[in-house]
PyMOL CGO cylinders between C-alpha atoms (Angstrom):
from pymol import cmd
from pymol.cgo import CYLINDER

trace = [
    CYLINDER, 4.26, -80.62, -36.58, 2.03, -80.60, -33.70, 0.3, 1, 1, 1, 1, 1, 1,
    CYLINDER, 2.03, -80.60, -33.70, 5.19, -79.79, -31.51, 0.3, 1, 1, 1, 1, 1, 1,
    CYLINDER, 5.19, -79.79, -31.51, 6.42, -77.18, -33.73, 0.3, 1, 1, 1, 1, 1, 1,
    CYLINDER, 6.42, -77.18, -33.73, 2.44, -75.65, -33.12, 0.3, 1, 1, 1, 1, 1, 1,
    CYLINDER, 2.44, -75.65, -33.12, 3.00, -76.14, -29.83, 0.3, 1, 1, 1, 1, 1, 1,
    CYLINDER, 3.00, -76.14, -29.83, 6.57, -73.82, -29.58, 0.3, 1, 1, 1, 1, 1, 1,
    CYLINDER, 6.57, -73.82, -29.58, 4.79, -71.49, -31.83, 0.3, 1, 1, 1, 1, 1, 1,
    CYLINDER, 4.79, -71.49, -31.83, 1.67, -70.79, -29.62, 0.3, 1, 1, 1, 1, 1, 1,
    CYLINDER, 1.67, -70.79, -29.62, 3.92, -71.24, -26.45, 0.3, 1, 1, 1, 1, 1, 1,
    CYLINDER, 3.92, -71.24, -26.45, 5.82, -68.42, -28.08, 0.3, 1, 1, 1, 1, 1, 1,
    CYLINDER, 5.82, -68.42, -28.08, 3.04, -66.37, -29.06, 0.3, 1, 1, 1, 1, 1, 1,
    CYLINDER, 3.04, -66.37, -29.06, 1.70, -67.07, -25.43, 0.3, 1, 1, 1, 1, 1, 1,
    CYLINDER, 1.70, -67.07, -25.43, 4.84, -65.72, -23.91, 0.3, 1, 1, 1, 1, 1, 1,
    CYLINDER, 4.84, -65.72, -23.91, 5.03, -62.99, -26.10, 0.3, 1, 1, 1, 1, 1, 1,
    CYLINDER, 5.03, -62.99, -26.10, 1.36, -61.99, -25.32, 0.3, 1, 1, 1, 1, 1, 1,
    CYLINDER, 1.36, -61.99, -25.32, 2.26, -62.21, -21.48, 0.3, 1, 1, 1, 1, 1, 1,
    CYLINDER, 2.26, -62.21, -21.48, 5.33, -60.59, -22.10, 0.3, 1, 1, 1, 1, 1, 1,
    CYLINDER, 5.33, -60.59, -22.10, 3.15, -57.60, -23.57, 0.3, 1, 1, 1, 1, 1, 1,
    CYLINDER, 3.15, -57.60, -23.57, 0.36, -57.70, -21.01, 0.3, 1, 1, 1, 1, 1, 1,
    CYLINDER, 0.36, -57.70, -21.01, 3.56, -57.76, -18.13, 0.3, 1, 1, 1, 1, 1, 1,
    CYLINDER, 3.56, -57.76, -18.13, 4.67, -54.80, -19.78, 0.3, 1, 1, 1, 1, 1, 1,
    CYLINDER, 4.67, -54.80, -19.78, 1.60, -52.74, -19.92, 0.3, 1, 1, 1, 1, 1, 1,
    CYLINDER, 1.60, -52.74, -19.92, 1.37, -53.76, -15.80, 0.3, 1, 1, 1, 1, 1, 1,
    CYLINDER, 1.37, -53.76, -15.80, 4.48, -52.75, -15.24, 0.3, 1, 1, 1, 1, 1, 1,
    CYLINDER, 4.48, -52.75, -15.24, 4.24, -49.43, -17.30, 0.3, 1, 1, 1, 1, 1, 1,
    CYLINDER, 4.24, -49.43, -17.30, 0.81, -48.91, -15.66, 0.3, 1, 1, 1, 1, 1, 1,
    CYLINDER, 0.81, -48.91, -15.66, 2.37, -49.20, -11.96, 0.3, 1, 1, 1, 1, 1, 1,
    CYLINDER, 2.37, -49.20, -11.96, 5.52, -47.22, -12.98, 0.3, 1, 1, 1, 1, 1, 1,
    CYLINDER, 5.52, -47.22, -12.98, 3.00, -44.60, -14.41, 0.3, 1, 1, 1, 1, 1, 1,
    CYLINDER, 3.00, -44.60, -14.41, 0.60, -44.74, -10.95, 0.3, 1, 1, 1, 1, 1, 1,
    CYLINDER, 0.60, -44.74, -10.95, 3.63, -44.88, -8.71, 0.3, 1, 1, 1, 1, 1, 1,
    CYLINDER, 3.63, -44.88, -8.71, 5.19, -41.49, -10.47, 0.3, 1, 1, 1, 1, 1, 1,
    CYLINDER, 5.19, -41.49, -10.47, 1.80, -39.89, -10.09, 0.3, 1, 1, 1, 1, 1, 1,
    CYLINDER, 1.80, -39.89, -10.09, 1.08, -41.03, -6.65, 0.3, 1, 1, 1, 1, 1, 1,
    CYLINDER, 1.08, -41.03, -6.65, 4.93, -39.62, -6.08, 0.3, 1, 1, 1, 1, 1, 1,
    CYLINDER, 4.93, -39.62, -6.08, 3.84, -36.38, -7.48, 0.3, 1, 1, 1, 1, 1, 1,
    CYLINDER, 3.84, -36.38, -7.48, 0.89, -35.82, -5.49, 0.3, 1, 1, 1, 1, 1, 1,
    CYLINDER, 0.89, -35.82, -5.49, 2.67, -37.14, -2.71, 0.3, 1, 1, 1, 1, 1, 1,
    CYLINDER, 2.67, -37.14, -2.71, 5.23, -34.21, -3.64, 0.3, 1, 1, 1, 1, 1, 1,
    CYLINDER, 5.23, -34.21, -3.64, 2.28, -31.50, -4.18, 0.3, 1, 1, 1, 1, 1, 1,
    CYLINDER, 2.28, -31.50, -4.18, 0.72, -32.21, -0.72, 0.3, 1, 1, 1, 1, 1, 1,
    CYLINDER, 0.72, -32.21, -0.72, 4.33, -31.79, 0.96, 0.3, 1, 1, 1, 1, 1, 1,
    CYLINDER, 4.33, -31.79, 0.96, 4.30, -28.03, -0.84, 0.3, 1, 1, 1, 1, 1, 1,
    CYLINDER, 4.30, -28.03, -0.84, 1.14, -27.40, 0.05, 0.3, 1, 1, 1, 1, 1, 1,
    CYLINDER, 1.14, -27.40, 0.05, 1.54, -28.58, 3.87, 0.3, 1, 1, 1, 1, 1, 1,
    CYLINDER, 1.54, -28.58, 3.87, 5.10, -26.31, 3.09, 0.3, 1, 1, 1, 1, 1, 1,
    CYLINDER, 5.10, -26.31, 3.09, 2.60, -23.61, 2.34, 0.3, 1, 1, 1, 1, 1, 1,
    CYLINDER, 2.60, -23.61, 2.34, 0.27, -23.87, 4.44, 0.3, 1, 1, 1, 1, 1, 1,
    CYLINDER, 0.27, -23.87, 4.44, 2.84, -24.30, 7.58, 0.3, 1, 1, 1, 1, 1, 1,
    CYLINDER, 2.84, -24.30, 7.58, 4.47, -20.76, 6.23, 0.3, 1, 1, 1, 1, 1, 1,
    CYLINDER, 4.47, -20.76, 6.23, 0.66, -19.41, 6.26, 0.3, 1, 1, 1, 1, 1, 1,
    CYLINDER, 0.66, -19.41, 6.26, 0.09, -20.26, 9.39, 0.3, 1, 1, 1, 1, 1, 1,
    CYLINDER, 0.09, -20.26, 9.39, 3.24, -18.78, 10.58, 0.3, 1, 1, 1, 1, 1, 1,
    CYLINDER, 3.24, -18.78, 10.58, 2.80, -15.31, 8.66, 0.3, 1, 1, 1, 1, 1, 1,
    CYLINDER, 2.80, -15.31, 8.66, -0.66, -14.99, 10.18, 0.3, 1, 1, 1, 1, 1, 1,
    CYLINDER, -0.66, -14.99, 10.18, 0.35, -15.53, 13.99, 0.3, 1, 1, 1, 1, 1, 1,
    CYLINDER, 0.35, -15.53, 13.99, 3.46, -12.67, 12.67, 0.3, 1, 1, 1, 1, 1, 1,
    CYLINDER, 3.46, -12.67, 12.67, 0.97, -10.55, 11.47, 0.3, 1, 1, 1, 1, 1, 1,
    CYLINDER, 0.97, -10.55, 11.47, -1.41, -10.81, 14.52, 0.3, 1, 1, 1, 1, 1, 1,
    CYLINDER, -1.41, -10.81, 14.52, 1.26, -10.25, 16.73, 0.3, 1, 1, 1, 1, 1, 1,
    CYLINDER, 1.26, -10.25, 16.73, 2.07, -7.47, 14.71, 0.3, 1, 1, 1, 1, 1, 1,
    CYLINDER, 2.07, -7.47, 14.71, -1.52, -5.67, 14.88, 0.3, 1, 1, 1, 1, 1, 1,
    CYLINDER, -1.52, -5.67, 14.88, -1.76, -6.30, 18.61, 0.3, 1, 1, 1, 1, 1, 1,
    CYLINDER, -1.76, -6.30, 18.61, 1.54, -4.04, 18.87, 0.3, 1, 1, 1, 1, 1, 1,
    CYLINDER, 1.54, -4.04, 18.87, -0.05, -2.02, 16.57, 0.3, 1, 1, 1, 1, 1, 1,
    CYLINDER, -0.05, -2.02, 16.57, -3.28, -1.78, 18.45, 0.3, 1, 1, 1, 1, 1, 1,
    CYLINDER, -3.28, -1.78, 18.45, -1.75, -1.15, 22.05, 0.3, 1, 1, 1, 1, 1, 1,
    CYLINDER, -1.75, -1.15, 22.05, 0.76, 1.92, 20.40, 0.3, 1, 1, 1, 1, 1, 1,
    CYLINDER, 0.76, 1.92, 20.40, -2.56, 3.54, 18.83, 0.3, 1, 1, 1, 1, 1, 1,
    CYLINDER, -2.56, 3.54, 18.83, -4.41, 3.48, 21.80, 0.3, 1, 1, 1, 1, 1, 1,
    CYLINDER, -4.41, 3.48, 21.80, -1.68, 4.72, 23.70, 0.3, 1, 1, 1, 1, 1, 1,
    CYLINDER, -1.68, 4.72, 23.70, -1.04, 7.57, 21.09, 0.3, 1, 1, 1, 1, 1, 1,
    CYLINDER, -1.04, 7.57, 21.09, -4.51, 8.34, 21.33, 0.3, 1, 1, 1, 1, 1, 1,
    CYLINDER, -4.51, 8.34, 21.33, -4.84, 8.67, 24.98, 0.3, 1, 1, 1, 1, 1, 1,
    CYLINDER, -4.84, 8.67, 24.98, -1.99, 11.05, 25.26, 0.3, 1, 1, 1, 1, 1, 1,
    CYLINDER, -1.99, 11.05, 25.26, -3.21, 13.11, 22.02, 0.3, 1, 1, 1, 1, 1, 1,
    CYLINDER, -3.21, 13.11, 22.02, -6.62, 13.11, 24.28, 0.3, 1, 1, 1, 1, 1, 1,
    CYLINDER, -6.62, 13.11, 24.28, -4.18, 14.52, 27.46, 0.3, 1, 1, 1, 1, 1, 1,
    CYLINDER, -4.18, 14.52, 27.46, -2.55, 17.24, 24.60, 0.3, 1, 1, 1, 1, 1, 1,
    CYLINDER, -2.55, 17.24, 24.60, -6.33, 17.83, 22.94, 0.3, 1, 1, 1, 1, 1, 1,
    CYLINDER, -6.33, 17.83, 22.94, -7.65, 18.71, 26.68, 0.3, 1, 1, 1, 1, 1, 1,
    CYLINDER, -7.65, 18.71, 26.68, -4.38, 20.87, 27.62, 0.3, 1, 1, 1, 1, 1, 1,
    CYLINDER, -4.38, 20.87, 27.62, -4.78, 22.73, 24.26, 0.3, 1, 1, 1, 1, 1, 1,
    CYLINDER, -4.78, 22.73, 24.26, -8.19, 23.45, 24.45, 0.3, 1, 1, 1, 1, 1, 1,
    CYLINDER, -8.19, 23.45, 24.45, -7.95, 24.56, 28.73, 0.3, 1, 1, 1, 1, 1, 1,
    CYLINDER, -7.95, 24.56, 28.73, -5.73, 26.98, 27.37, 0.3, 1, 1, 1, 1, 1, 1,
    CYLINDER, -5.73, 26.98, 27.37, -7.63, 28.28, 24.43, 0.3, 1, 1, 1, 1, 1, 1,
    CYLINDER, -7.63, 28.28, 24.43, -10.48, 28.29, 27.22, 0.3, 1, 1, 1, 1, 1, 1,
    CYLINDER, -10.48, 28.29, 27.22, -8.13, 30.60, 29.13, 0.3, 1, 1, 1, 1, 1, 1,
    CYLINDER, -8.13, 30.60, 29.13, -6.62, 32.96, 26.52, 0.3, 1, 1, 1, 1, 1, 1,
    CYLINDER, -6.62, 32.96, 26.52, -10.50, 33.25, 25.36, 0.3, 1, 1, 1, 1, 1, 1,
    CYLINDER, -10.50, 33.25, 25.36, -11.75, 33.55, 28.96, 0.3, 1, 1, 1, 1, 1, 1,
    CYLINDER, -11.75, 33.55, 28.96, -9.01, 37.01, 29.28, 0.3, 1, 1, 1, 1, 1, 1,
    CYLINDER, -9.01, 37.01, 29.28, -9.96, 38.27, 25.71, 0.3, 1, 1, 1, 1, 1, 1,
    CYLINDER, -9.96, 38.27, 25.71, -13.96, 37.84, 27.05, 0.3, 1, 1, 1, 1, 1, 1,
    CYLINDER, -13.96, 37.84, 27.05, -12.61, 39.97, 30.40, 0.3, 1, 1, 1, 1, 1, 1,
    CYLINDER, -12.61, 39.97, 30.40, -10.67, 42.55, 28.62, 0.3, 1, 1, 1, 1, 1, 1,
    CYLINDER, -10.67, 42.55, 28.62, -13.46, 42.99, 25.84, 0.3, 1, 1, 1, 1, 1, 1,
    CYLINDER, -13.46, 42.99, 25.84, -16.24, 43.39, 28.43, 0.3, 1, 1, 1, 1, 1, 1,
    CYLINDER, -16.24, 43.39, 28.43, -14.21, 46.34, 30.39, 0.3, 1, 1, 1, 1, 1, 1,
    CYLINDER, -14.21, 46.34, 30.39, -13.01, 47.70, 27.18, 0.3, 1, 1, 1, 1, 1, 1,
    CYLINDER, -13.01, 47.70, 27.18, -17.18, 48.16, 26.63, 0.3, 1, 1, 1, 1, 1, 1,
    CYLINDER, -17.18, 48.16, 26.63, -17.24, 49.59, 30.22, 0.3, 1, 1, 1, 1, 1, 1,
    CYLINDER, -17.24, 49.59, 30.22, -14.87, 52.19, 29.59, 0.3, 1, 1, 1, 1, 1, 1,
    CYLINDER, -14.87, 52.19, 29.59, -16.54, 53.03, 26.13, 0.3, 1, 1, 1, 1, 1, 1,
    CYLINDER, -16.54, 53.03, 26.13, -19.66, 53.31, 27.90, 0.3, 1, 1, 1, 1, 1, 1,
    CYLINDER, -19.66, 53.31, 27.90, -18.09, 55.74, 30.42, 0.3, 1, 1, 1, 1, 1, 1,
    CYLINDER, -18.09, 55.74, 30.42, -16.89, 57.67, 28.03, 0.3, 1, 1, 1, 1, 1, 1,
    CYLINDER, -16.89, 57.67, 28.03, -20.30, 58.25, 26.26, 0.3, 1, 1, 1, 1, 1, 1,
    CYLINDER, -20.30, 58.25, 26.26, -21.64, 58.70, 29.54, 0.3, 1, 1, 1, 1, 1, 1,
    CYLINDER, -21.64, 58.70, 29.54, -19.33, 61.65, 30.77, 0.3, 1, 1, 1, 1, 1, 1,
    CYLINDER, -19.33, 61.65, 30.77, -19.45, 63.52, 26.75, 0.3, 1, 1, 1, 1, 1, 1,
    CYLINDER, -19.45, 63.52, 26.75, -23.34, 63.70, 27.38, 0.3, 1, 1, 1, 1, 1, 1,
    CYLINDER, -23.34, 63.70, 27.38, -22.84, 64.83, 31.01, 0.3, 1, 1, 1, 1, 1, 1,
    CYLINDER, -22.84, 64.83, 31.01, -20.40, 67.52, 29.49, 0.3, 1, 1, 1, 1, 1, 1,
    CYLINDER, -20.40, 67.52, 29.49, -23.36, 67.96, 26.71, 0.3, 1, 1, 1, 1, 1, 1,
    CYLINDER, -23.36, 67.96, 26.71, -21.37, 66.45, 24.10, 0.3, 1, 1, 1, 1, 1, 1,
    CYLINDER, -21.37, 66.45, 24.10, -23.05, 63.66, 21.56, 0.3, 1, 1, 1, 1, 1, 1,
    CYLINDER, -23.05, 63.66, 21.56, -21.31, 60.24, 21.27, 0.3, 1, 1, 1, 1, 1, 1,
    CYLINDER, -21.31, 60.24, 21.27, -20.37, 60.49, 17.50, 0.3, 1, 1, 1, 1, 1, 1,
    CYLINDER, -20.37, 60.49, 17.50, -21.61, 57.43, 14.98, 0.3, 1, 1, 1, 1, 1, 1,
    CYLINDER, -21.61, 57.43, 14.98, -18.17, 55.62, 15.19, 0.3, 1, 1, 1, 1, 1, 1,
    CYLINDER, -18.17, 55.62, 15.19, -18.52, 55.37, 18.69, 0.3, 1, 1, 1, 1, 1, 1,
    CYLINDER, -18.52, 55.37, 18.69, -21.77, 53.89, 18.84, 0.3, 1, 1, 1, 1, 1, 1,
    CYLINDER, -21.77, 53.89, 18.84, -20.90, 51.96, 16.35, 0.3, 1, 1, 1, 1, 1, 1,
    CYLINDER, -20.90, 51.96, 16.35, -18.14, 50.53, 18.33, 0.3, 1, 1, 1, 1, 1, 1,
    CYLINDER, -18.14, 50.53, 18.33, -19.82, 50.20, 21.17, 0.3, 1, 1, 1, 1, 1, 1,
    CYLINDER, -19.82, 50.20, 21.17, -22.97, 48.05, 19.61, 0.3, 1, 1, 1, 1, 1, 1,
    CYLINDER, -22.97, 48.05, 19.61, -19.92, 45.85, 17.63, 0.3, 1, 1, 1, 1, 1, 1,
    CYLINDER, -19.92, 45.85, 17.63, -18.17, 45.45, 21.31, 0.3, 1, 1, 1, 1, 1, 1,
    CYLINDER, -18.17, 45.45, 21.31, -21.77, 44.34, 22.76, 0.3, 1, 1, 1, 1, 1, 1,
    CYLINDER, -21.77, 44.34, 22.76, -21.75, 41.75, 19.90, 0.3, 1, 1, 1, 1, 1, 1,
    CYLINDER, -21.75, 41.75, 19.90, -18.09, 40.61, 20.28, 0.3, 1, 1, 1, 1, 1, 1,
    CYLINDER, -18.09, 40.61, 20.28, -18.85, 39.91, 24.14, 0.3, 1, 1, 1, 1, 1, 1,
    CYLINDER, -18.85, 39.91, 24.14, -22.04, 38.31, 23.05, 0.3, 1, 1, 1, 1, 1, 1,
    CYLINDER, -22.04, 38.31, 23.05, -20.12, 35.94, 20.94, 0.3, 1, 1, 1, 1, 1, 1,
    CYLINDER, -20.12, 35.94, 20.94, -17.01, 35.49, 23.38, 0.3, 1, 1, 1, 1, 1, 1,
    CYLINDER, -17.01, 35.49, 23.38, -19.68, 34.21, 26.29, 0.3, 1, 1, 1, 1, 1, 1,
    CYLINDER, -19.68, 34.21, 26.29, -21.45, 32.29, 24.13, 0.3, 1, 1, 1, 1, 1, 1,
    CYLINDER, -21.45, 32.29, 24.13, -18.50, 30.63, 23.25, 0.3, 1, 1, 1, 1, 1, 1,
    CYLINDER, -18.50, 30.63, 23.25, -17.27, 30.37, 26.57, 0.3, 1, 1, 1, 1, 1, 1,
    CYLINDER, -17.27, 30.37, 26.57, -20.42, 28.45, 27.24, 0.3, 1, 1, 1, 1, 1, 1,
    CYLINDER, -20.42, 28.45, 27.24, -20.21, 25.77, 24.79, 0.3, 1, 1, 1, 1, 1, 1,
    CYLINDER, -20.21, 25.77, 24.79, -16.66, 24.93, 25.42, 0.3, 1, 1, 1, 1, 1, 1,
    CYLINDER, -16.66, 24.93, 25.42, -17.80, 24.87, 29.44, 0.3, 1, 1, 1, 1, 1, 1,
    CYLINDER, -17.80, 24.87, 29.44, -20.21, 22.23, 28.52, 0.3, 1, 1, 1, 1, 1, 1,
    CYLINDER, -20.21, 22.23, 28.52, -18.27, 20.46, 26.23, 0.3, 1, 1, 1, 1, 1, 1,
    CYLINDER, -18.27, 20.46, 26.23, -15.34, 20.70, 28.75, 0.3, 1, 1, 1, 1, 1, 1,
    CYLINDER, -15.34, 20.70, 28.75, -17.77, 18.76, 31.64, 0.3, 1, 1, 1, 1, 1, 1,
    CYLINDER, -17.77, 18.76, 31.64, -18.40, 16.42, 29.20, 0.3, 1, 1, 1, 1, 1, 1,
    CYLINDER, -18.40, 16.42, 29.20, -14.86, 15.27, 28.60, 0.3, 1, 1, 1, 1, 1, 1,
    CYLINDER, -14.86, 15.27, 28.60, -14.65, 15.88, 32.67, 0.3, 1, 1, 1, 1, 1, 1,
    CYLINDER, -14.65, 15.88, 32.67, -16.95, 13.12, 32.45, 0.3, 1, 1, 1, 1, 1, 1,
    CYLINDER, -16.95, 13.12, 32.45, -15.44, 10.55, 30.22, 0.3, 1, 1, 1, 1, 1, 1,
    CYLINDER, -15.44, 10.55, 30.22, -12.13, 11.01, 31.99, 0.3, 1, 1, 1, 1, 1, 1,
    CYLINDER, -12.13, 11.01, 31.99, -14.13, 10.16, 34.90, 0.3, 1, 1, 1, 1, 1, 1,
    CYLINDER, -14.13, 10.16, 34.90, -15.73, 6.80, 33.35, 0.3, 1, 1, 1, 1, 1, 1,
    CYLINDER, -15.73, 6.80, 33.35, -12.41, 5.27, 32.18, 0.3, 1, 1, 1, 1, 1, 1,
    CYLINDER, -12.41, 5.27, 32.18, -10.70, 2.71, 34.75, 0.3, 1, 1, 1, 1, 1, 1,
    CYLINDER, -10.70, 2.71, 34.75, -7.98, 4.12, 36.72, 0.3, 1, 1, 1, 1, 1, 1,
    CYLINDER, -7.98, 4.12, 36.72, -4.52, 4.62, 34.78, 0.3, 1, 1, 1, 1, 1, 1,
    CYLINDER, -4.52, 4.62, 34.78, -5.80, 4.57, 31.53, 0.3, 1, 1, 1, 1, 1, 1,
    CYLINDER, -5.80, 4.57, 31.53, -5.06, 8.39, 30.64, 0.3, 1, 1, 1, 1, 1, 1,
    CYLINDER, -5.06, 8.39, 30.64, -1.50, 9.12, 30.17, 0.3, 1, 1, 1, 1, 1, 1,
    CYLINDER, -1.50, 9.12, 30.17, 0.36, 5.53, 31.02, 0.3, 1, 1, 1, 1, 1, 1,
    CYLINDER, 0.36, 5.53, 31.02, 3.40, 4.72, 29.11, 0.3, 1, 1, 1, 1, 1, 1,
]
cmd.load_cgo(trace, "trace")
């Protein structure tokens, strides 16, 4: 009897160590797929991360193209802005001239009617005070544009050499 016991609790022994092997071995199959997985996840994520990397230097590249094209843009829209506005400044500078001996001939005028005793009439005063005004406006314009043309004189000046107009 006491060997039959004996096969009995060596079975029951095995059987328990059979179980407690097979929870080990589940429990390491279990770690090993997760460790696999992670393992797995970090690869992506250094996948990722690599691709980041390289979209960012792309994209930086990318603005400094962008960069150098808009400040080249904007240097020759400066060349076109001070062209434009030199020959506003001109076509202004001849209506100015033309306006101030239209007002000299208008003034003759007046001046030879009262010589012959004739009054000016009320449009022509009129049209000589609104002619005063116009040339008051056209030099006071001429003015500001002047000064706002040494100023860009100026800037032109400061930048380094070659920096206006390059291509």
């Amino acid at each position: 009897m006491i060997a039959a016991m004996d096969s009995g609790i060596v079975i029951a022994v095995i059987v328990g160590g059979m179980a407690v092997l097979g929870q080990q071995l589940q429990s390491r199959s279990a770690s090993k797929a997760r460790r696999e997985d992670k393992e797995e996840d970090w690869a992506r994520q250094d996948a990722v991360a690599s691709q980041a990397a390289k979209a960012a230097e792309l994209l930086l590249a990318q603005n400094k193209v962008v960069a150098e094209t808009a400040t080249t843009t904007n240097e020759k829209l400066d060349v076109i802005h001070t062209l434009v506005n030199s020959n506003m400044t001109a076509a202004m500078q001849a209506e100015y001239d033309a306006t101030v001996r239209e007002l000299a001939m208008m003034r003759e005028v007046i001046r030879l009617n009262k010589a012959a005793g004739t009054e000016p009439s009320v449009e022509a005063v009129a049209a000589v005070e609104a002619t005063e005004t116009k040339v008051g406006e056209l030099k006071a314009t001429l003015e500001d544009r002047l000064k706002q043309a040494q100023v860009v004189e100026k800037q032109i000046a400061a930048q380094p050499q070659g920096a206006v107009g390059k291509e």
